[in-house]
C-alpha positions as a Markdown table, in Angstrom:
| # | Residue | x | y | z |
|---|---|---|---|---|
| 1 | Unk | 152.8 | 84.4 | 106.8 |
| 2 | Unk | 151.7 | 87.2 | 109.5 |
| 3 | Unk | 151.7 | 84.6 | 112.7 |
| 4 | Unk | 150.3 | 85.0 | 116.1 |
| 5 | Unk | 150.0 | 83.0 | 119.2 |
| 6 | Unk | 146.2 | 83.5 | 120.9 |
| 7 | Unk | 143.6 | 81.9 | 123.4 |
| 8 | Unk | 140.5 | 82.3 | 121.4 |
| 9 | Unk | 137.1 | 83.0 | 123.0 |
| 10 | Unk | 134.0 | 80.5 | 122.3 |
| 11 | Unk | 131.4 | 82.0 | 119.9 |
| 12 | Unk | 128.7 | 82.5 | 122.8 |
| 13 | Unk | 131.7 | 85.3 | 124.7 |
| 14 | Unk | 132.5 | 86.7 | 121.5 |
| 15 | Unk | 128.7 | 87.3 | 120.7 |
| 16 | Unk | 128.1 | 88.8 | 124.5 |
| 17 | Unk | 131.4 | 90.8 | 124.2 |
| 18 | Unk | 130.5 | 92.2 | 121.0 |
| 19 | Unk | 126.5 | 93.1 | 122.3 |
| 20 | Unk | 127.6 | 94.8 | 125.6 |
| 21 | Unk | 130.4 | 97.0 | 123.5 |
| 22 | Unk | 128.0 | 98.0 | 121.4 |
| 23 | Unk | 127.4 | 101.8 | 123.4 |
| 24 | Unk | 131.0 | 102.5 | 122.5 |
| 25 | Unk | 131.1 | 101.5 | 118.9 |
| 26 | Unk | 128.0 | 104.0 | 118.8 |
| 27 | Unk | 129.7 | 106.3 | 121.0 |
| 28 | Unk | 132.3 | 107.1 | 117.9 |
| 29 | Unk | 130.2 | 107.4 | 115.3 |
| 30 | Unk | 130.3 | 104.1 | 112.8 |
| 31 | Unk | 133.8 | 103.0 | 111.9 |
| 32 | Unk | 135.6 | 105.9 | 110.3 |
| 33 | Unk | 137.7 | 107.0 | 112.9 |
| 34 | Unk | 138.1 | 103.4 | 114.6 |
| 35 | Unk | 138.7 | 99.9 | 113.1 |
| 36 | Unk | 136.7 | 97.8 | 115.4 |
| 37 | Unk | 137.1 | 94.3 | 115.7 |
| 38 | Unk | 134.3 | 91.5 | 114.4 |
| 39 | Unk | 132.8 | 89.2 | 116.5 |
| 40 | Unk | 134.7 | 86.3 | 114.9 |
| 41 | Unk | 138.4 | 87.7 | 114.9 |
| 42 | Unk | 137.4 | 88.3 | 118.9 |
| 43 | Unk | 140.4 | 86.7 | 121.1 |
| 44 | Unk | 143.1 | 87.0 | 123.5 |
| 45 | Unk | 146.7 | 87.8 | 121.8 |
| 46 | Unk | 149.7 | 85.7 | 123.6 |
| 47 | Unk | 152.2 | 86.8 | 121.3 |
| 48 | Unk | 152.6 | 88.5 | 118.3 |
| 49 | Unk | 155.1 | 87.0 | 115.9 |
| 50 | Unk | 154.8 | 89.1 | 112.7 |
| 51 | Unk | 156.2 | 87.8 | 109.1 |
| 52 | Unk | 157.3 | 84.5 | 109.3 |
| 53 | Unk | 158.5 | 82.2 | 106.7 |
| 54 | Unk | 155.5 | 79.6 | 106.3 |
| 55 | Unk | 158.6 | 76.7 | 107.3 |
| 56 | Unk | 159.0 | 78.2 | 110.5 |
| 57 | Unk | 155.3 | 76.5 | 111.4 |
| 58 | Unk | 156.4 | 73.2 | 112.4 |
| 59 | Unk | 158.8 | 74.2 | 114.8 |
| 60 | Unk | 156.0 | 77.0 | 116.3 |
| 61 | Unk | 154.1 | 74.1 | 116.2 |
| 62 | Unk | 156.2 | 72.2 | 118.5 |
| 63 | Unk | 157.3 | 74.9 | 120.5 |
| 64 | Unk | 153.4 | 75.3 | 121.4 |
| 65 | Unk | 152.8 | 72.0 | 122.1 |
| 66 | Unk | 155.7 | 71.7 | 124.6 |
| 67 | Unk | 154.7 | 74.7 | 127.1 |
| 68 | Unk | 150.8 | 74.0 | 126.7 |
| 69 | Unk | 151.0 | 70.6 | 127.5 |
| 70 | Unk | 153.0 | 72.1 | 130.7 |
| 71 | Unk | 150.4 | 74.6 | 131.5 |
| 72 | Unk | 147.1 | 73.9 | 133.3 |
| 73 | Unk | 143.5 | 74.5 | 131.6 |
| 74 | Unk | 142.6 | 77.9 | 133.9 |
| 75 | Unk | 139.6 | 80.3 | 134.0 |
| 76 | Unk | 139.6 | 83.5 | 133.3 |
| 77 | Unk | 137.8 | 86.8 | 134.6 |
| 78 | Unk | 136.9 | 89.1 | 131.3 |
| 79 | Unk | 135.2 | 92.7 | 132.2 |
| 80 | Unk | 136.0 | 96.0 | 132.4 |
| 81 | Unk | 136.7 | 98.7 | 129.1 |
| 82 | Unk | 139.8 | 100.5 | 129.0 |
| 83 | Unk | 141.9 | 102.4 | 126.4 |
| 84 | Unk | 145.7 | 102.3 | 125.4 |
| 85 | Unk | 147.5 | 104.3 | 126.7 |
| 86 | Unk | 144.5 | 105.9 | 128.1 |
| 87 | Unk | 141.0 | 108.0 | 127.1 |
| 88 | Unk | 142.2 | 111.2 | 126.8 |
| 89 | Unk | 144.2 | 110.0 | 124.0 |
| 90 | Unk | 143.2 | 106.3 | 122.9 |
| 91 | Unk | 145.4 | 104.2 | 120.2 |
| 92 | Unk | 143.6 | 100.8 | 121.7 |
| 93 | Unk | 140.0 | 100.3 | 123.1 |
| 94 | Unk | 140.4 | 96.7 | 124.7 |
| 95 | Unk | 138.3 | 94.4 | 127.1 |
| 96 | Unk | 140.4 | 93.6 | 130.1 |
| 97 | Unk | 141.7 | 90.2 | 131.3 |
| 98 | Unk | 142.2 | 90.3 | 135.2 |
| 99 | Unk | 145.3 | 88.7 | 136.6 |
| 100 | Unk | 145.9 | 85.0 | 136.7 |
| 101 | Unk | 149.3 | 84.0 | 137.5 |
| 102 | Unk | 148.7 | 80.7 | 135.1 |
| 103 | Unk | 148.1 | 83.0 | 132.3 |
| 104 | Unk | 151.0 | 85.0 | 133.0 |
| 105 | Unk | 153.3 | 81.8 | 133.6 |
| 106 | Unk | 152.0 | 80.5 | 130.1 |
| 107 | Unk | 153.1 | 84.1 | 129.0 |
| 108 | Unk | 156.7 | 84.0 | 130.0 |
| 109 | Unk | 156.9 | 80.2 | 129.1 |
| 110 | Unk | 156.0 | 81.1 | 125.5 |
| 111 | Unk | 158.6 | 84.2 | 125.3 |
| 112 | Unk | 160.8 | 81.4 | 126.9 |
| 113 | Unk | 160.4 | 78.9 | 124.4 |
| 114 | Unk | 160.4 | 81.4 | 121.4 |
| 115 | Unk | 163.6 | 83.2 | 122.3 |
| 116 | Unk | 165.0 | 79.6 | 122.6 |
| 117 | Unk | 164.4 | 79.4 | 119.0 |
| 118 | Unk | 166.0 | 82.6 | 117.7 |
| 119 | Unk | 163.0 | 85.0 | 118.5 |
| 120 | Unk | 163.5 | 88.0 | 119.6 |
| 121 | Unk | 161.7 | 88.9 | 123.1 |
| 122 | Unk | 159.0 | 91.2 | 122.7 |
| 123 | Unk | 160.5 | 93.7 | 125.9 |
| 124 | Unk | 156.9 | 94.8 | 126.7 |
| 125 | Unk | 155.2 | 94.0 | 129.6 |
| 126 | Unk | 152.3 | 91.2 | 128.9 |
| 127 | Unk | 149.1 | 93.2 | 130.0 |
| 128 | Unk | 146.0 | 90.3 | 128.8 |
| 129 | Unk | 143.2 | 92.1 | 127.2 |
| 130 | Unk | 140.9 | 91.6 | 124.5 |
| 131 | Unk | 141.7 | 94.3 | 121.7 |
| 132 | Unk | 137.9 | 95.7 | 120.4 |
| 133 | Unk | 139.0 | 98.1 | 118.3 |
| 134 | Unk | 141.9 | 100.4 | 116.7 |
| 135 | Unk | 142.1 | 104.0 | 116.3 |
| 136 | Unk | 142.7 | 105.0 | 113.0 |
| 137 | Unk | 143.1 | 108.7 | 113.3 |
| 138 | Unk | 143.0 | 111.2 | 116.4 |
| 139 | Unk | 139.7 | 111.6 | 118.1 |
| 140 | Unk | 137.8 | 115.1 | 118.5 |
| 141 | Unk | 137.4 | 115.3 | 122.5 |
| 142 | Unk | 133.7 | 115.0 | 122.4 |
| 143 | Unk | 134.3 | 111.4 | 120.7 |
| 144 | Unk | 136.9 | 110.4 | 123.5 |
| 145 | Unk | 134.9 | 111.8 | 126.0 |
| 146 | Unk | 131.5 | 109.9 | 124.6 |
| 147 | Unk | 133.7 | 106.5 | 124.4 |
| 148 | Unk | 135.1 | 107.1 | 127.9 |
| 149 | Unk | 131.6 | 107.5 | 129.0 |
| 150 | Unk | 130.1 | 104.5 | 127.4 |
| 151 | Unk | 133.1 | 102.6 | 128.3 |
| 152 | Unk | 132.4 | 103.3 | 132.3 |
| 153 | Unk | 129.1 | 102.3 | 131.5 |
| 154 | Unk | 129.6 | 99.0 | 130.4 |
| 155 | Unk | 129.8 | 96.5 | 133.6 |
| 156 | Unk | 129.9 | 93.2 | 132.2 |
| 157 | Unk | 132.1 | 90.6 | 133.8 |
| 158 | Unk | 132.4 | 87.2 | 132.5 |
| 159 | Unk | 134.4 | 83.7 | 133.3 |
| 160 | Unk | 135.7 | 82.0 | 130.3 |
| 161 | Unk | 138.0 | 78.6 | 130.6 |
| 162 | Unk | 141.1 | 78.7 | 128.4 |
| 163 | Unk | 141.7 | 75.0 | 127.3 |
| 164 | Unk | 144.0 | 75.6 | 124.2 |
| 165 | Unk | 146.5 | 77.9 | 122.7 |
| 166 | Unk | 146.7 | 78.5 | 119.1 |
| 167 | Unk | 149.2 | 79.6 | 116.4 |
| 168 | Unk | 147.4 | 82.0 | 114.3 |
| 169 | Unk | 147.6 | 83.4 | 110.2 |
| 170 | Unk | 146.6 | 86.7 | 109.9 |
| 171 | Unk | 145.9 | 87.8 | 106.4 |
| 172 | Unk | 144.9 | 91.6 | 106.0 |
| 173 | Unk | 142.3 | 92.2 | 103.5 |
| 174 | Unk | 139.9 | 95.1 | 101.9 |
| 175 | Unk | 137.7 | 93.7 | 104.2 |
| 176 | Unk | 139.6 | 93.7 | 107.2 |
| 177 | Unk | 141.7 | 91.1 | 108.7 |
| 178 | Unk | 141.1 | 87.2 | 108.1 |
| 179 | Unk | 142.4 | 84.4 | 111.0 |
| 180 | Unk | 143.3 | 81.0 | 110.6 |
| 181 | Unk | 143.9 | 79.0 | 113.0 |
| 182 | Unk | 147.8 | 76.8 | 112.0 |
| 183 | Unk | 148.0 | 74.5 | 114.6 |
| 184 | Unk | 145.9 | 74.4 | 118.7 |
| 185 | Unk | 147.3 | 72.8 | 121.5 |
| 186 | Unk | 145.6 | 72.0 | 124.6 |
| 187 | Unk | 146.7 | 72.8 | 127.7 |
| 188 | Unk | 148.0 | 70.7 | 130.4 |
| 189 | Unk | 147.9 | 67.4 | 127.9 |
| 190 | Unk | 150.7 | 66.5 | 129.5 |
């Protein structure tokens, strides 16, 4: 099973995300050159686990539960388009997530709990964002410079309250990819 741990977005932020990002899906010309994201598979990546044996679930499972229960339902600020590592030469067109030290103490208790467990630490730095889409191949300049430009121009700034955390399938298809969710645990239930 390809496994991930995620706060997903309500359907009403994954619908506005999705309509004020339109300019820069545009901006590429369709979807050859970038894989965006659909509105349903919109959502907020805590960790990424990779191939795991499907017995390794209950134990996830627990291991969620434990340090959600310990961390506090929080609110977070969504706005702002940005690129990884940057426009000039983008592998990652995101949405960001501004700072909230809950969200990045729910972070480090989830590496915590996961290396506790065998896993190994992922070594990069958590930076929250909301991936919109992957580049598939190199962009000409004008195309970076059009998506840099409808980037800037999207101001859209938004509060959404993270309740849960969920352990994630992710099954790659023709299609594109498919999530299920495993297992959700709310936070601060304890």
């Amino acid at each position: 099973m390809r496994l991930f741990i995620a706060i997903n977005l309500p359907p009403v932020e994954r619908g506005a995300i999705r309509t004020v990002t339109a300019s820069a899906r545009v901006a590429v010309g369709g979807g050859r050159e970038v894989s965006w994201v659909t509105e349903q598979c919109l959502h907020l990546t805590m960790r990424f686990l990779g191939e795991q044996p499907e017995q390794s679930v209950p134990d996830l499972r627990i291991a969620l539960e434990g340090v959600a229960r310990r961390s506090p339902a929080m609110k977070l600020q969504i706005g702002g388009v940005g690129a990884f590592p940057n426009f000039r030469s983008p592998r990652v067109v995101w949405m960001g997530v501004a700072h909230e030290p809950r969200l990045e103490l729910l972070h480090h208790d989830l590496e915590t709990a996961l290396a506790e467990r065998g896993y190994e630490t992922s070594g990069r730095a958590f930076r929250p964002h909301i991936t919109l889409g992957r580049v598939r191949r190199e962009l000409s300049r004008d195309s970076t410079n059009a998506l840099a430009a409808a980037a800037r121009a999207v101001h859209y700034r938004s509060t959404v309250e993270a309740r849960s955390v969920e352990l994630m399938t992710s099954e790659l298809l023709s299609s594109g990819p498919r999530y299920t969710m495993v297992a959700s645990a709310p936070l601060g239930s304890g």
